[in-house]
C-alpha positions as CSV (number, residue, x, y, z in Angstrom):
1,X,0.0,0.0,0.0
2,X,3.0,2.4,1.0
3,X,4.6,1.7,-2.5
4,X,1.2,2.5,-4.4
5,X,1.1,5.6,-2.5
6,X,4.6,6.7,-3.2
7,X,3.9,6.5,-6.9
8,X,1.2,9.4,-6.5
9,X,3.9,11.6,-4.6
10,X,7.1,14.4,-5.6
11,X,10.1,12.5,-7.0
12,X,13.4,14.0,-5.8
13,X,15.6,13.1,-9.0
14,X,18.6,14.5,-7.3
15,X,19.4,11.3,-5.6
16,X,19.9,7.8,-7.0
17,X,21.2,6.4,-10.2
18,X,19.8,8.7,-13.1
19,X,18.9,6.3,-15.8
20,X,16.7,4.8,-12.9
21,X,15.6,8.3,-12.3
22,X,14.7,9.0,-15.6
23,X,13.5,5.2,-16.8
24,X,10.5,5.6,-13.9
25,X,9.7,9.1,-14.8
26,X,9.1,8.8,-18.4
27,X,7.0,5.2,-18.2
28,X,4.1,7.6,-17.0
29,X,4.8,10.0,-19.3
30,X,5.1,7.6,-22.1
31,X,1.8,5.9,-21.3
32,X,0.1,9.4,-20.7
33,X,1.8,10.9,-24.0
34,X,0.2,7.4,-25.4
35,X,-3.1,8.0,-24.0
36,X,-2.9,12.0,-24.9
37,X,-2.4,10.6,-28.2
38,X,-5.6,8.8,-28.4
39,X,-7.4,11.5,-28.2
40,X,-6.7,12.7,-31.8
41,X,-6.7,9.2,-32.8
42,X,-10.1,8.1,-31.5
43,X,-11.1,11.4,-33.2
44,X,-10.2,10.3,-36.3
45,X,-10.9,6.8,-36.1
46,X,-14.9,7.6,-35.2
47,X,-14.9,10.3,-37.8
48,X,-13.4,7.9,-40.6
49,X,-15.6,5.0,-40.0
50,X,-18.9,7.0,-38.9
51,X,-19.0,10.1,-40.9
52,X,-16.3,9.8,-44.0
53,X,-12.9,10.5,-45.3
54,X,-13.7,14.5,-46.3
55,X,-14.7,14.2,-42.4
56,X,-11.2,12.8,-41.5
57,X,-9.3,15.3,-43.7
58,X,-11.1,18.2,-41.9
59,X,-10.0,17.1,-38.2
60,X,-6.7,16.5,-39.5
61,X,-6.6,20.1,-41.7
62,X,-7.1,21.7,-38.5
63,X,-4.1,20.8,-36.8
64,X,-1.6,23.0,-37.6
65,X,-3.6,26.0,-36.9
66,X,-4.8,24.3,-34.0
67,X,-1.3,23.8,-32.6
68,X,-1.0,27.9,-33.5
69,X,-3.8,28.9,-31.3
70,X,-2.1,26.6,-28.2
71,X,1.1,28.8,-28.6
72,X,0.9,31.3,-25.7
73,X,-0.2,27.9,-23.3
74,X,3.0,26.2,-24.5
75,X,5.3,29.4,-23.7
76,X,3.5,29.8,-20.0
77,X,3.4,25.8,-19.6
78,X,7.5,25.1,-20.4
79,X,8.6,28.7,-18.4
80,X,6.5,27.6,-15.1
81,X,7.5,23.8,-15.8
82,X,11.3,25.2,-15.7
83,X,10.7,27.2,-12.8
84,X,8.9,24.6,-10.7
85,X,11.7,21.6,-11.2
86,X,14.5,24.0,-10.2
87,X,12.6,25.4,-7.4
88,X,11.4,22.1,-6.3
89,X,15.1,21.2,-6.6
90,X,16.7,24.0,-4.7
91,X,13.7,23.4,-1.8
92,X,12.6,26.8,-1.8
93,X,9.1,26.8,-0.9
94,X,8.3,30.5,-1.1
95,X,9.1,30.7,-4.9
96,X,7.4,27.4,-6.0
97,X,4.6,28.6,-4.3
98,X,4.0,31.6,-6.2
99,X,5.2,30.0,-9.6
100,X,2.3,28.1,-9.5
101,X,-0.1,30.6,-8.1
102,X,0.9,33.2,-10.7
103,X,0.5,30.2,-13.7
104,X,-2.8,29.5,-12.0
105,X,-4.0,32.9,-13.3
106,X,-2.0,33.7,-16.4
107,X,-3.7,30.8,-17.6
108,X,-6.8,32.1,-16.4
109,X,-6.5,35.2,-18.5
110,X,-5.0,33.4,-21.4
111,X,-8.1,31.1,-21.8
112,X,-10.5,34.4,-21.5
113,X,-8.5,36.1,-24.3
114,X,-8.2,33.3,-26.7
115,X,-11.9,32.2,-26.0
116,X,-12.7,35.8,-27.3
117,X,-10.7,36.4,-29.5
118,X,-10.3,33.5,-32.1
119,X,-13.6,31.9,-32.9
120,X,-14.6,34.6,-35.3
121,X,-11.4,34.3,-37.4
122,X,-10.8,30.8,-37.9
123,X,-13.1,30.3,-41.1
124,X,-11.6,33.4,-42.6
125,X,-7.6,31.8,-41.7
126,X,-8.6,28.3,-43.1
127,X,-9.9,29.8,-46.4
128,X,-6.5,31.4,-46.1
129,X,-4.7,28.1,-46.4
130,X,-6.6,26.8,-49.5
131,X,-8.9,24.6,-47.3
132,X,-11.0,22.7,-49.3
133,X,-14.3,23.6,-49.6
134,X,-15.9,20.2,-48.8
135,X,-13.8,20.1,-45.4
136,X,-14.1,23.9,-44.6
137,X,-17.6,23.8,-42.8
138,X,-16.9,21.2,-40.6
139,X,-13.0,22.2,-39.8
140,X,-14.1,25.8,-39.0
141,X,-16.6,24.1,-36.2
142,X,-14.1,21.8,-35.1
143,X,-12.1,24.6,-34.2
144,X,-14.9,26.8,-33.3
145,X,-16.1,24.5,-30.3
146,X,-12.3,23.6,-29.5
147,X,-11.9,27.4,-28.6
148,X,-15.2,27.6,-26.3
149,X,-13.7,25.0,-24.3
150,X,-10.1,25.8,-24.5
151,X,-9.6,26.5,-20.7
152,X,-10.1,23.1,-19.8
153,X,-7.3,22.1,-22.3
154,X,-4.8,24.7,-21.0
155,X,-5.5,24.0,-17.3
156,X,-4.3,20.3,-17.8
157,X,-1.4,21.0,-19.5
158,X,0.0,23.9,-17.4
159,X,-1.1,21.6,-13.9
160,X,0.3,18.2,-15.2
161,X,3.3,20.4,-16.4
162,X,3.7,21.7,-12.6
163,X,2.9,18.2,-11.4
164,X,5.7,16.5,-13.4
165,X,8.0,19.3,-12.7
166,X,7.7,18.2,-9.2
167,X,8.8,14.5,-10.3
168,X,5.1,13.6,-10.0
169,X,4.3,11.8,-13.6
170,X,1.8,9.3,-12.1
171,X,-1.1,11.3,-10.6
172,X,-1.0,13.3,-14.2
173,X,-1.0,9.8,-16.0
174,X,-4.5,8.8,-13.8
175,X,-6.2,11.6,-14.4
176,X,-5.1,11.8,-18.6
177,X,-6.1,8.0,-18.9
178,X,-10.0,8.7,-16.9
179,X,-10.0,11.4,-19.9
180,X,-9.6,9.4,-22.4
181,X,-12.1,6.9,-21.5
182,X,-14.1,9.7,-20.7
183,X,-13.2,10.9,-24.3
184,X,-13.7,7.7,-26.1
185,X,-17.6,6.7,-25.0
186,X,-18.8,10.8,-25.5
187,X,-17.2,10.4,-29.0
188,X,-18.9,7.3,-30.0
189,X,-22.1,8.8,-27.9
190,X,-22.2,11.9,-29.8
191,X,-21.2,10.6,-33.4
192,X,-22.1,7.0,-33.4
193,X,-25.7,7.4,-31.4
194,X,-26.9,11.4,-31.9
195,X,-25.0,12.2,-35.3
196,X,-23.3,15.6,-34.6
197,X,-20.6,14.8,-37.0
198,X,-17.2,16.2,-36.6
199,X,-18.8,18.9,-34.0
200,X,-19.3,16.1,-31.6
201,X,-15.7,15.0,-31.8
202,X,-14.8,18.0,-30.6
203,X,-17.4,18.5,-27.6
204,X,-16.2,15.2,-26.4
205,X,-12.3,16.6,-26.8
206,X,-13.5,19.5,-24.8
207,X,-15.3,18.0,-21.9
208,X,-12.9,15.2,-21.6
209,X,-10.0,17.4,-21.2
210,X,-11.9,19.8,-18.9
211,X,-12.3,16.7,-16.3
212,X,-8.7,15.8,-16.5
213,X,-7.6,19.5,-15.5
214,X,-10.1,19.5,-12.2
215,X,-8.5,16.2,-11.2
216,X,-5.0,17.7,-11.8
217,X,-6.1,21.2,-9.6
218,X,-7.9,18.9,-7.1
219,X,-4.4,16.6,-6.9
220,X,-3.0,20.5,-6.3
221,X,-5.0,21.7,-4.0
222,X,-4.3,18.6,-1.6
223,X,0.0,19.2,-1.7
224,X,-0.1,21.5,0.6
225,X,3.1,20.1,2.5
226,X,5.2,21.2,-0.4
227,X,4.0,24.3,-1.2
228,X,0.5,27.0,-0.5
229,X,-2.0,28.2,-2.6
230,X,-4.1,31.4,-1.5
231,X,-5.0,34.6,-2.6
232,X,-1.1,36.1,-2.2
233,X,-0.2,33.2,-4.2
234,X,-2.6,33.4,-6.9
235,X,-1.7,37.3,-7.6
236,X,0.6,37.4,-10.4
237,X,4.2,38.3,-9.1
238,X,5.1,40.8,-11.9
239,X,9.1,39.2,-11.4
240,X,8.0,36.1,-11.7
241,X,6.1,36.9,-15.1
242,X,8.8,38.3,-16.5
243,X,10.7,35.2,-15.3
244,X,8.2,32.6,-16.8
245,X,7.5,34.8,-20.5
246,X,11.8,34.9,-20.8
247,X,11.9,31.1,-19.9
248,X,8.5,30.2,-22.0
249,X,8.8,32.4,-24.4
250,X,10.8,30.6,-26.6
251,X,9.5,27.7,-26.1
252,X,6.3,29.3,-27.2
253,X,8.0,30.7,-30.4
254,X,9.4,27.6,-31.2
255,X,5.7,26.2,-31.8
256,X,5.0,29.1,-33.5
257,X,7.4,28.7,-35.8
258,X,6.7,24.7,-36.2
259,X,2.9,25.6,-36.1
260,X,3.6,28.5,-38.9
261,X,5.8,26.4,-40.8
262,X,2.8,23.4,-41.2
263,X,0.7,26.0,-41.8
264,X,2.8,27.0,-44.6
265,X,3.0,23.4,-45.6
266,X,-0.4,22.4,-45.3
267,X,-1.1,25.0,-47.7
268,X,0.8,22.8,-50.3
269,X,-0.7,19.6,-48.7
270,X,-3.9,21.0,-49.6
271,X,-3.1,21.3,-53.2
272,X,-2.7,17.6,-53.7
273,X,-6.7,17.2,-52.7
274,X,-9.1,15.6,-50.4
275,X,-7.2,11.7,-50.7
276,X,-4.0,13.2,-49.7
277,X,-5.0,15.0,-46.9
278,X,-7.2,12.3,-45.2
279,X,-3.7,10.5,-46.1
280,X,-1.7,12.5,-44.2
281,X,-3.8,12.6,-41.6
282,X,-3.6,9.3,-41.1
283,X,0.2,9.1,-41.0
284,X,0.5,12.0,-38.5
285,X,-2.1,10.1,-36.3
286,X,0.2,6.9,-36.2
287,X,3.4,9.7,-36.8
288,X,2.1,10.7,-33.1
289,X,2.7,7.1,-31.3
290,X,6.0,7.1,-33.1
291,X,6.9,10.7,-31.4
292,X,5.8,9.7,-27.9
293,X,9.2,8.2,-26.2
294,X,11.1,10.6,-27.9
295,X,8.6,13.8,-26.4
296,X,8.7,11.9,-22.8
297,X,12.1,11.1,-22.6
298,X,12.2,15.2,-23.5
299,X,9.7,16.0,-20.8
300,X,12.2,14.0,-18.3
301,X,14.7,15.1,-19.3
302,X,13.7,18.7,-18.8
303,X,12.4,17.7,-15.0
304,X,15.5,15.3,-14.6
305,X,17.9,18.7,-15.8
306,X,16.0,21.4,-13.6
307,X,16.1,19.8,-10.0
308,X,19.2,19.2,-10.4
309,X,20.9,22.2,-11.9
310,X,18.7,23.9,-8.5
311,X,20.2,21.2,-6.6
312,X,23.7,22.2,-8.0
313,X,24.6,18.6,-9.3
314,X,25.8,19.5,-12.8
315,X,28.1,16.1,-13.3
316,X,24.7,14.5,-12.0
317,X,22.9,16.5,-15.1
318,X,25.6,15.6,-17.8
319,X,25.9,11.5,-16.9
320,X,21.8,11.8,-17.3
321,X,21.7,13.2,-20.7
322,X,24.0,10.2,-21.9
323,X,21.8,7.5,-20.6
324,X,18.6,9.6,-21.1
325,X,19.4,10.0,-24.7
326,X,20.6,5.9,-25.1
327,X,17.1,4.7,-23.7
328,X,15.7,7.1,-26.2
329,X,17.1,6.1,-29.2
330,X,16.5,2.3,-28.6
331,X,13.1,2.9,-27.3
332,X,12.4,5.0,-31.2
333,X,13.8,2.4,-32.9
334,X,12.1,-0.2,-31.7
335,X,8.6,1.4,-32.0
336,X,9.9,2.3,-35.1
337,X,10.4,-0.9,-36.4
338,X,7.0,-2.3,-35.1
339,X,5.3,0.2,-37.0
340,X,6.5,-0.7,-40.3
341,X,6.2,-4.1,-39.4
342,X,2.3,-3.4,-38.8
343,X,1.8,-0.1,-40.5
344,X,-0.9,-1.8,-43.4
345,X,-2.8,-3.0,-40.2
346,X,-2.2,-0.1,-38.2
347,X,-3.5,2.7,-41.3
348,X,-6.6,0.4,-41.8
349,X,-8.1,1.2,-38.7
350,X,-9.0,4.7,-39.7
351,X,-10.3,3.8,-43.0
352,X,-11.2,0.8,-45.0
353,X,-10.4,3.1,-48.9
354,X,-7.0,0.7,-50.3
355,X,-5.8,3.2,-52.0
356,X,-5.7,5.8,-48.7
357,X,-4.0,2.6,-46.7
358,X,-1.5,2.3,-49.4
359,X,-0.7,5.8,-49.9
360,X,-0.1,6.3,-45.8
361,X,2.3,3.6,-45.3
362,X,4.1,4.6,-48.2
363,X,4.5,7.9,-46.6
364,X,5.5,6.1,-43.0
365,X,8.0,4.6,-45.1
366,X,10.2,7.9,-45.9
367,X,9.8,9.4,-42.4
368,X,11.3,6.1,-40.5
369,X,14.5,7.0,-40.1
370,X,13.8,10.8,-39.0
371,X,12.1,9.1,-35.8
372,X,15.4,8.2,-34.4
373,X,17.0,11.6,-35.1
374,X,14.3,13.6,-33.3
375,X,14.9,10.9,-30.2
376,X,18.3,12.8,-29.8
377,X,16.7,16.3,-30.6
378,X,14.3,16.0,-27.8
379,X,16.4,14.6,-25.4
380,X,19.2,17.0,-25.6
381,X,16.7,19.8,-26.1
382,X,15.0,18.4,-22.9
383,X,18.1,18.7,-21.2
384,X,19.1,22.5,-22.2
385,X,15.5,23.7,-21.5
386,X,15.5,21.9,-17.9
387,X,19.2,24.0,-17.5
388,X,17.2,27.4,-18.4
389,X,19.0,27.4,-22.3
390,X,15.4,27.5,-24.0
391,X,17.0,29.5,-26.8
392,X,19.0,27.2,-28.7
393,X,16.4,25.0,-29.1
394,X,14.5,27.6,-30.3
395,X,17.1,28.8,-33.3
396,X,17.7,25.2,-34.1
397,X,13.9,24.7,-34.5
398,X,13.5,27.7,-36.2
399,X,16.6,27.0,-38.5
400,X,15.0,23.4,-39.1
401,X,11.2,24.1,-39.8
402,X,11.4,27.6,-41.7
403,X,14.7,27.5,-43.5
404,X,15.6,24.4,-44.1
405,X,11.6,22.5,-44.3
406,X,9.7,24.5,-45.9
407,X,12.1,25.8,-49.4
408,X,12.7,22.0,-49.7
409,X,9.2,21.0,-49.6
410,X,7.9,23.3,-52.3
411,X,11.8,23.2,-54.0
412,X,10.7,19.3,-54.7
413,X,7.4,20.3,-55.3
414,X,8.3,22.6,-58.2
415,X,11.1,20.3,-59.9
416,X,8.9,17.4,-60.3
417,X,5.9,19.1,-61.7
418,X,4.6,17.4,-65.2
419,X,1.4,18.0,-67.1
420,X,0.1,14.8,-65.2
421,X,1.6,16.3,-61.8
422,X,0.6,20.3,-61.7
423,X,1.6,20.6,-58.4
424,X,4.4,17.9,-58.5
425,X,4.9,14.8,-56.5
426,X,3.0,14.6,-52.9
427,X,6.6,12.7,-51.6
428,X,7.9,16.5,-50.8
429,X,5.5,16.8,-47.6
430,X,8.0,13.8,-46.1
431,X,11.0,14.3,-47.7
432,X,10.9,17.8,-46.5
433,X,10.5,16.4,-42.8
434,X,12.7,13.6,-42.3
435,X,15.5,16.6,-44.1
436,X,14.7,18.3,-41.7
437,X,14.5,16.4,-38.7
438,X,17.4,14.8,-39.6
439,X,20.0,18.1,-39.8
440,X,17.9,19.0,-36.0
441,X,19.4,15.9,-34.5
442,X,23.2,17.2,-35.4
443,X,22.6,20.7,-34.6
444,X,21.6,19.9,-31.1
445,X,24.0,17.6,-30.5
446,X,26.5,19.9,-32.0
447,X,25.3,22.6,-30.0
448,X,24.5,20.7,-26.5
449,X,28.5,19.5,-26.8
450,X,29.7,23.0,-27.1
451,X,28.2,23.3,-23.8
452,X,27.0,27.0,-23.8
453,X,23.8,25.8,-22.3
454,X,25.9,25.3,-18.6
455,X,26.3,29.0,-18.6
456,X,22.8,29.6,-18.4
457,X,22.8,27.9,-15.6
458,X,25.7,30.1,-14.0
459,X,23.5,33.3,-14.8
460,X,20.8,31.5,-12.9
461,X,22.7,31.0,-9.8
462,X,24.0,34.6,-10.1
């Protein structure tokens, strides 16, 4: 009983052997980022099977701008999950305290803002990008309804940010897999049973998340031992802002610039029609089971780095990024390798159209590789960010995405044009990503062995 309780408590990763450390950190993580997963992918499964493939190409087609509108929750969520490791690390309670109080209500006023501000521009964005207009009716109230119910969305992400900054993975992983339950029966009830098409998708999305972030504030709201939560706390400490928008705010950009850059992309993806895009959704559905060790080894490695960097155990944080980034790169490889084992299986899940399972594993095909690479990205990156470096990870991403992504993509696009082929040959979408993930993996390995990153930390302690 003791054991099952101490799974739901703060992990102190300043103490025992790191790979240890790290290993029972991420398995929460890994099945939560699994389960987090599902939620896109039971979207799209229900909307495939129930309503159609122009259905499944408008969930997907709202993605990227999606992932845009999220931005200023990532930048809050990555500078408070900073801030709360190294705090928790350095045991100052006092600071922790009001980290989380102040990203109690930034988030607050973020939600209000973006709840205002975007549902009457996302049809006129998504005409923008070309969007189809058999897909644009029902992506714009995807979207729409997403937006009404974002605060329930932010909430869990900036909590069960502060709760794994803490070293607490498990209580986040409870409450994320009751939502996805949750998530699964109101999408089948809505679509299956009263026919609300891709709007129901999204009102399940919405409410499921919503319960997962009162779970995570109710888990909060029960700590007190480690840190309080009243009124002084919950007044936003204008040092403290400043502290988490220079921390998150790159972070924040970065998925700007990714988000901006798929926009940018998905304009081109759009050109190749409605079989393409239901395609690519697909991939990016699977695409997102392959990315999950490699984003939770990340999110460890962030915690792992920041309680230790405030503990002041800097030979502790370097022998952790060598085995964190080891058990990353097998685990890639061998979901990798499972997927392409299984991927006909796996894409005909979503759709039972040939010629869509064909094209998606096709696809799968050229990205394989470029799973591995990002393994290395995200751990490194995971490791600078916990250190307070979210800069470099920032340039690299922007160097990767803008620069180097998007010119190939519609470089390819252009030289293999034909008659048959106005717009060329679909295959630059994924060439254009494994390129770029690829030349990511060497930049931040180039750039976490230069070790500029350790003078961040120096700053910090200053």
């Amino acid at each position: 009983m003791e054991k099952l309780k101490a799974l739901f408590r703060p992990t102190d990763m300043t103490e025992g052997a790191p790979w240890k450390r790290i290993l029972m950190f991420s398995i929460p993580l890994l099945i939560g980022n699994i389960a987090q997963q599902l939620y896109n992918t039971v979207d799209s499964i229900v909307v495939g099977k129930f309503v159609g493939d122009n259905a499944l190409a408008a969930v997907g087609s709202a993605g990227p701008l999606l992932n845009m509108l999220l931005v200023l929750f990532v930048g809050i969520s990555a500078g408070v999950g900073i801030m709360v490791s190294q705090y928790f690390g350095a045991k100052d309670r006092e600071q922790l305290s009001n980290t989380i109080g102040t990203a109690i209500t930034m988030t607050a006023i973020a939600s209000v803002i973006l709840m205002v501000a975007a549902p009457p521009v996302i049809r006129s964005i998504l005409q923008m990008l070309n969007t189809p207009e058999t897909i644009l009716d029902d992506c714009t109230a995807y979207l729409v309804i997403l937006m009404y119910g974002i605060a329930g969305m932010a909430y869990y992400n900036i909590l069960s940010g502060i709760l794994r900054g803490m070293g607490d993975s498990f209580s986040a992983l409870i409450y994320l897999l009751i939502a996805t339950v949750l998530n699964i029966i109101l999408d089948l009830l809505f679509v299956a049973v009263f026919h609300m098409g891709v709007a129901g998708v999204s009102l399940a999305t919405a409410i499921a998340q919503a319960v997962s972030s009162a779970f995570c504030l109710y888990k909060l709201m029960n700590m007190r031992t480690i840190f309080d939560l009243g009124r002084k706390q919950l007044k936003m400490s204008k040092p403290l802002v400043r502290q988490v928008i220079s921390l998150g705010l790159p972070s924040g950009l970065t998925q700007a610039i990714f988000s901006s850059a798929m926009i940018i992309v998905q304009s081109l993806t759009n050109s190749f029609g409605e079989m393409f895009i239901a395609a690519n959704v697909i991939v990016m559905r699977v695409d997102g089971f392959a990315m999950m060790p490699n984003f939770s080894f990340g999110m460890a490695m962030t915690t792992f780095a920041g309680q230790n960097v405030g503990a002041k155990k800097m030979d502790r944080v370097t022998k952790g990024a060598k085995q964190g980034t080891l058990m990353a790169v097998i685990c890639s490889t061998v979901i990798t390798g499972t997927i392409l084992i299984f991927g006909k299986y796996l894409m005909g899940i979503f759709t039972d159209t040939a010629e869509l399972v064909d094209m998606s594993v096709y696809i799968m095909r050229i990205l394989a590789v470029g799973y591995i690479a990002v393994a290395v990205t995200q751990s490194l990156s995971g490791v600078m960010r916990g250190a307070g470096d979210t800069m470099t990870p920032m340039w690299i991403s922007l160097l990767t995405t803008v620069v180097i992504r998007v010119p190939i993509a519609y470089g390819i696009s252009y030289l293999t044009r034909t008659p048959e082929l106005p717009f060329g040959r679909f295959e630059c979408i994924a060439i254009s990503l494994l390129m770029s993930w690829v030349i990511g993996a060497v930049l931040t390995s180039l750039f976490y062995k230069a070790g500029k990153w350790k003078k961040k930390v120096l700053s910090m302690e200053e």
